[in-house]
BAKE-979635 format. One record per residue: residue in one letter; x, y, z of N, C-alpha, C in turn. Coordinates in steps of 0.02 Angstrom, whole numbers, plus 50000, padded with zeros to 5 digits. Example, Ala and Ser with C-alpha at 12.3 -4.5 7.8 and 13.67 -1.06 7.14 Angstrom:
<recs>
r; n.east; n.north; n.up; ca.east; ca.north; ca.up; c.east; c.north; c.up
A; 50660; 49716; 50390; 50615; 49775; 50390; 50660; 49835; 50390
S; 50642; 49888; 50354; 50684; 49947; 50357; 50645; 50002; 50394
</recs>
This chain:
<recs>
r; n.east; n.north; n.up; ca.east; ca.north; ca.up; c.east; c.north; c.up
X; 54752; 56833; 56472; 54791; 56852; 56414; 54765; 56920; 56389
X; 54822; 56965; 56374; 54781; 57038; 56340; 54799; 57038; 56291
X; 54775; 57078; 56245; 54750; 57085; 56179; 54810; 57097; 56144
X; 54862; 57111; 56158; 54929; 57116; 56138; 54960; 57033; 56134
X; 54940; 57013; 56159; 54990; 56930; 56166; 54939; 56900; 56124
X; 54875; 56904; 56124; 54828; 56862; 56072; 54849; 56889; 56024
X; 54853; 56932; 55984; 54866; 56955; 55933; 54950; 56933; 55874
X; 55000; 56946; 55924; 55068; 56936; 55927; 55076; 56836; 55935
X; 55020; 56808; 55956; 54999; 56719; 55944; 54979; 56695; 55901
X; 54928; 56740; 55857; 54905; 56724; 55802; 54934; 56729; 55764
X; 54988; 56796; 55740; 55019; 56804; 55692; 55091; 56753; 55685
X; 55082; 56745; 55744; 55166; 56694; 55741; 55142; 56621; 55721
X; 55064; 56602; 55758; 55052; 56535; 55718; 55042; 56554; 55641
X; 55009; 56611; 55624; 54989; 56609; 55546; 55055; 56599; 55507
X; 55110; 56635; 55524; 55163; 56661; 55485; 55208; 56586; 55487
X; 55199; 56555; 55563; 55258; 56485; 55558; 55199; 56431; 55500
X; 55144; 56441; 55494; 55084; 56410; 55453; 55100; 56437; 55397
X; 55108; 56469; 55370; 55137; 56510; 55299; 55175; 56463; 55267
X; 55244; 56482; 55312; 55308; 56475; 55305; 55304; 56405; 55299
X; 55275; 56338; 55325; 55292; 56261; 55319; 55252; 56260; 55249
X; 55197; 56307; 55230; 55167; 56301; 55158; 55199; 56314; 55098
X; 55247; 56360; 55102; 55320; 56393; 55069; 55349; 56370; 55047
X; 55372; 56365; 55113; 55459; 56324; 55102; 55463; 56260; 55051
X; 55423; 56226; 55057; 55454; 56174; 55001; 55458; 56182; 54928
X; 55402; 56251; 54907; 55412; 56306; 54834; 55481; 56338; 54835
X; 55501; 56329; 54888; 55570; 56381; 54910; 55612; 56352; 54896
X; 55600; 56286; 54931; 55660; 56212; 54923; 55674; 56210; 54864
X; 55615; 56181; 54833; 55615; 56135; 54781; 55599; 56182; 54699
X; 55578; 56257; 54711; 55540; 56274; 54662; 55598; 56307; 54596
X; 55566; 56294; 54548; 55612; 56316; 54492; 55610; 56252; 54448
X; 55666; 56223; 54444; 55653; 56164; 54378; 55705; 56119; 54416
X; 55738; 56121; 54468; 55762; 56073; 54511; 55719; 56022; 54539
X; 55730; 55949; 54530; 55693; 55900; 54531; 55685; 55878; 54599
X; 55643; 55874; 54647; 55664; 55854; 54719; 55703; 55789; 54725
X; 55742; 55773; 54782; 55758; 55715; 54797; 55709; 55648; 54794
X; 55749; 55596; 54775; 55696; 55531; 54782; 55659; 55520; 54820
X; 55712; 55538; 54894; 55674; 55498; 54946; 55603; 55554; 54951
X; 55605; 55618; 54961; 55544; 55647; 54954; 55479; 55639; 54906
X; 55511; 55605; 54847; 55459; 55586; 54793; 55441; 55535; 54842
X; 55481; 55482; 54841; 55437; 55422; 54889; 55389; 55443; 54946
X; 55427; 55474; 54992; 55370; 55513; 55047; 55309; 55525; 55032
X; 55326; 55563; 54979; 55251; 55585; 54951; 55208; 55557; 54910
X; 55227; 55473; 54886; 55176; 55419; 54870; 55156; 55387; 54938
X; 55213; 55376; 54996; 55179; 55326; 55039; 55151; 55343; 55089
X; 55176; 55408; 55119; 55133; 55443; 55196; 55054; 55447; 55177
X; 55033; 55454; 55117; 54968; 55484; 55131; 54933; 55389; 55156
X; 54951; 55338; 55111; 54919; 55274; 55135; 54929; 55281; 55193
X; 55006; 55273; 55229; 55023; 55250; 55281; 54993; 55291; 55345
X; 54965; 55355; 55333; 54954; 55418; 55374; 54848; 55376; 55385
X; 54824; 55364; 55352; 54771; 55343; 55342; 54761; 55274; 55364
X; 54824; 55218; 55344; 54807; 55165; 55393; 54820; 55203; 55492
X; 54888; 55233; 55496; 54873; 55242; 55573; 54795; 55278; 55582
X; 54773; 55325; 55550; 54721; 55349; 55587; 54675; 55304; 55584
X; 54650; 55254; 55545; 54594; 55171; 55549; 54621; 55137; 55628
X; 54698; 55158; 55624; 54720; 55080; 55697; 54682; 55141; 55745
X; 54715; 55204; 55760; 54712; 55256; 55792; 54612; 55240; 55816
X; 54569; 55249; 55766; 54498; 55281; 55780; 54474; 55181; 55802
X; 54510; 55152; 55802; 54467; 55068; 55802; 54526; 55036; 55880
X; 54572; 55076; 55908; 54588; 55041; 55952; 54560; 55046; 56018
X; 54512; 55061; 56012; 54459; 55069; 56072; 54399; 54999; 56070
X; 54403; 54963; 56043; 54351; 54916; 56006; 54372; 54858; 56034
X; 54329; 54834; 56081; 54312; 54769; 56113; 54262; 54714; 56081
X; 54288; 54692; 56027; 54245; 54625; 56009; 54197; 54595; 56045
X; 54221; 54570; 56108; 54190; 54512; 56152; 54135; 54559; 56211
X; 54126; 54631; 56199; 54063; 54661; 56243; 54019; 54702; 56204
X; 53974; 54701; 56196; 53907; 54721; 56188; 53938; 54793; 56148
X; 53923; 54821; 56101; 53878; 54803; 56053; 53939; 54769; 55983
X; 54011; 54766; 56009; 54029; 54700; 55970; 54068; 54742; 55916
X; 54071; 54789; 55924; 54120; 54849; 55885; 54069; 54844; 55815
X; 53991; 54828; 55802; 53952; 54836; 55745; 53970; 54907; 55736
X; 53950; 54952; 55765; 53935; 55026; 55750; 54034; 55061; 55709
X; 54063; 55041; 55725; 54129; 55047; 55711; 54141; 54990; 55631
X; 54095; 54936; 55638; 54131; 54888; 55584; 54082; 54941; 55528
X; 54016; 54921; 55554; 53979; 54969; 55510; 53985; 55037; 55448
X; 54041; 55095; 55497; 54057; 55169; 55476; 54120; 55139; 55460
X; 54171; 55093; 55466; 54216; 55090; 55419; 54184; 55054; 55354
X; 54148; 55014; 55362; 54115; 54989; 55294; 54076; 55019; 55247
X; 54048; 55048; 55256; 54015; 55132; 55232; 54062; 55150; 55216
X; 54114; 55174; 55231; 54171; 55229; 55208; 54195; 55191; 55137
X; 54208; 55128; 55152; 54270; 55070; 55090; 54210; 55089; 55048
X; 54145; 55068; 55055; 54102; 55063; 54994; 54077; 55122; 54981
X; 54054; 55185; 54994; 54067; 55248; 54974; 54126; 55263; 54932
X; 54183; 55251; 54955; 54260; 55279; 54918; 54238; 55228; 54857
X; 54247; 55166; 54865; 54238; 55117; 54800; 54208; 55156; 54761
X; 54143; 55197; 54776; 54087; 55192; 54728; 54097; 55248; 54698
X; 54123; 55309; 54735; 54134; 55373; 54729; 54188; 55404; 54717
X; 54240; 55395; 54733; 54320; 55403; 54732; 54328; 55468; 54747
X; 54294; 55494; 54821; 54261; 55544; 54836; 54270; 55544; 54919
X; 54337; 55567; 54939; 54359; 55550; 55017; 54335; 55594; 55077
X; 54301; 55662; 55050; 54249; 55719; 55095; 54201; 55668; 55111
X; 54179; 55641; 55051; 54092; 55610; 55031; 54094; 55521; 55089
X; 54163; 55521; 55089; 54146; 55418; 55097; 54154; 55441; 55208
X; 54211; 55487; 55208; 54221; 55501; 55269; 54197; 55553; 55313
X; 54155; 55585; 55269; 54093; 55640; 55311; 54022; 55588; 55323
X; 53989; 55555; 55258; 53942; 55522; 55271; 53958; 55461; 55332
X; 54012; 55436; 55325; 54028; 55366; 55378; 54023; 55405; 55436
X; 54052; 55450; 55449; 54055; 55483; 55542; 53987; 55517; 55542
X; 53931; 55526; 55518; 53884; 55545; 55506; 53825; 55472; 55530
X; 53844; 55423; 55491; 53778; 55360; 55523; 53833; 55323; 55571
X; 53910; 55343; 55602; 53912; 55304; 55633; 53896; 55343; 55701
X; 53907; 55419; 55700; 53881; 55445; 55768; 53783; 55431; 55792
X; 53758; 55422; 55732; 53702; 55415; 55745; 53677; 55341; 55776
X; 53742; 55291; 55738; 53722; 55232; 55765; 53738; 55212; 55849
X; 53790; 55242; 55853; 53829; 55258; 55934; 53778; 55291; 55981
X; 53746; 55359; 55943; 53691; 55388; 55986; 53630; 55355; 56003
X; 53616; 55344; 55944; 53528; 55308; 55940; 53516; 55228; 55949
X; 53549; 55197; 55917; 53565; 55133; 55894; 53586; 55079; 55947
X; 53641; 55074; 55973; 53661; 55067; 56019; 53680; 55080; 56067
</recs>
């Protein structure tokens, strides 16, 4: 790739990256109220976006072989009781992937 096409890649991802940040100030902005269904969207994707990524990061997990999906039950349990304690989603899901890589590395 030469330095002309890297350049002319970046700016087209930055600018189509812009533009999806925009547009909905564009859509929606002024004193026009968005549509319902988008209000709804935007109470339920963030749960629903967060349960797939739990099925997503745990469907690799074999109960019945060695080490028994601990290291996985473990860093999701850390995470619930961090968030509980903290209401602090950098803090519950940086520290959990933090003792669960260590438990994966070292541990088991």
């Amino acid at each position: 790739m030469n330095t002309t096409h890297s350049l002319l890649l970046i700016l087209t991802v930055a600018a189509m990256t812009a533009l999806t940040r925009v547009l909905p100030f564009l859509i929606f902005g002024g004193k026009r109220q968005p549509p319902r269904a988008v209000l709804y969207l935007g109470r339920v994707l963030p749960c629903a976006i967060m349960g797939m990524l739990v099925v997503y990061c745990l469907r690799g997990v074999t109960p019945a072989l060695w080490p028994h999906g601990l290291p996985e039950l473990i860093g999701v349990a850390l995470a619930v009781l961090l968030h509980v304690w903290r209401r602090n989603t950098l803090l519950s899901v940086g520290v959990s992937t933090v003792v669960y890589m260590i438990l994966v590395q070292a541990a088991f």
